[in-house]
N, C-alpha and C positions, 0 to 999 in steps of 0.2 A: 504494500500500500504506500502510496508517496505521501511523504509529507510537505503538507500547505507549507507558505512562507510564513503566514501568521503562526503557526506551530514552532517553526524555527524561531523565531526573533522572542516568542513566548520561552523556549528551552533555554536560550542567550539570557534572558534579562534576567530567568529563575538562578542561573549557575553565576552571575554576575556577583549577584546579590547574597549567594549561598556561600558561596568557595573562595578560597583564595586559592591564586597559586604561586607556586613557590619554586623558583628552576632550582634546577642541581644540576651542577657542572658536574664530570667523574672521570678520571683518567679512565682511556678504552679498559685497560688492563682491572681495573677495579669496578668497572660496570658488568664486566664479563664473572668477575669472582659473584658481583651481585646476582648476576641475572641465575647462576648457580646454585645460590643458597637459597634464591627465590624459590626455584623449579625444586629442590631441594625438600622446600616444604609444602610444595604444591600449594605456594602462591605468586600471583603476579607480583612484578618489580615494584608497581606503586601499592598494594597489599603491604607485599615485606617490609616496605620503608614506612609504611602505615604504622604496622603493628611494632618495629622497631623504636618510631619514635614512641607509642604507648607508652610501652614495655619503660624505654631509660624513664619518662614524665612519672610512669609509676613509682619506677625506683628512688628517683630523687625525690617524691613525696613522703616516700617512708622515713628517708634518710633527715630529710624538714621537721617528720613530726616529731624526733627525740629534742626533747630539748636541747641538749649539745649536741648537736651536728653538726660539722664542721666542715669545711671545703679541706682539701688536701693538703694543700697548702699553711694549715692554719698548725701552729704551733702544738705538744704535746700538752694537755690539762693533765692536771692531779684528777682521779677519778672520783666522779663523785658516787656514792651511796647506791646501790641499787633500788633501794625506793623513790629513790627522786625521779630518775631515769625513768620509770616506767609510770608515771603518777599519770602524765596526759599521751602518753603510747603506750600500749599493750600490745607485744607483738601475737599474733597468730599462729598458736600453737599447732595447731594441727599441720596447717601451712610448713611449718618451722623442720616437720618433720621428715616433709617430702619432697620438696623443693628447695634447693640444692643453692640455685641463684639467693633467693630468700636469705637464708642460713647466710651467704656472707654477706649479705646487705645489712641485717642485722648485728653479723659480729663486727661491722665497720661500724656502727652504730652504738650497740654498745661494750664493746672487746670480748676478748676469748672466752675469756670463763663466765663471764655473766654469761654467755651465749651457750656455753656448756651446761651452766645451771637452768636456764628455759629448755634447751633439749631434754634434759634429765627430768623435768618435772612434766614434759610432753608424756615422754617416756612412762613414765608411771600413771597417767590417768589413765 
């Protein structure tokens, strides 16, 4: 079936107003590694880089809600107390247990052994 021009110009002005877009430059050699990981997981190139930028927006929200969360770069603190740390985040124990990424998003967040102590207490419920 063809489509009208008022159909088109209607399509234009809805994605105008919906979408942004945003170019990505990619050296050939790194669009190719993409186009791979895409097909990989049996998703399109713009899918994968969908769900990749998700995926990091998630991670750095987790990393936001501890209270001390810190860019990389940001100096060693003395640690504080594990009830403080968790007073306005509660990680996702169940989560914690099977998801891998999770686990060190968390012990970035709140170090080794605290992060050994939420497993262990995964662990036993």
């Amino acid at each position: 079936m063809a489509t009208s021009d008022a159909h088109k110009q209607a399509t234009i002005r809805y994605a105008s107003k919906t979408y942004k877009r945003v170019p990505l430059d990619l050296r050939r050699e790194d669009y190719t590694r993409l186009q791979e990981a895409a097909a990989a997981t049996s998703l399109s190139v713009n899918g994968y880089i969908k769900a990749a930028i998700a995926e990091k927006i998630s991670r750095d929200s987790i990393r936001s809600a501890a209270p001390d969360a810190e860019g990389p770069a940001a100096p060693a603190a003395e640690p504080e107390p594990s009830s403080q740390k968790t007073k306005n985040y509660t990680p996702d124990l169940q989560r914690l247990l099977t998801d891998a990424r999770y686990q060190l998003d968390i012990m970035d967040i709140y170090g080794q052994e605290q992060t050994q102590r939420l497993l262990d207490q995964a662990r036993s419920k």
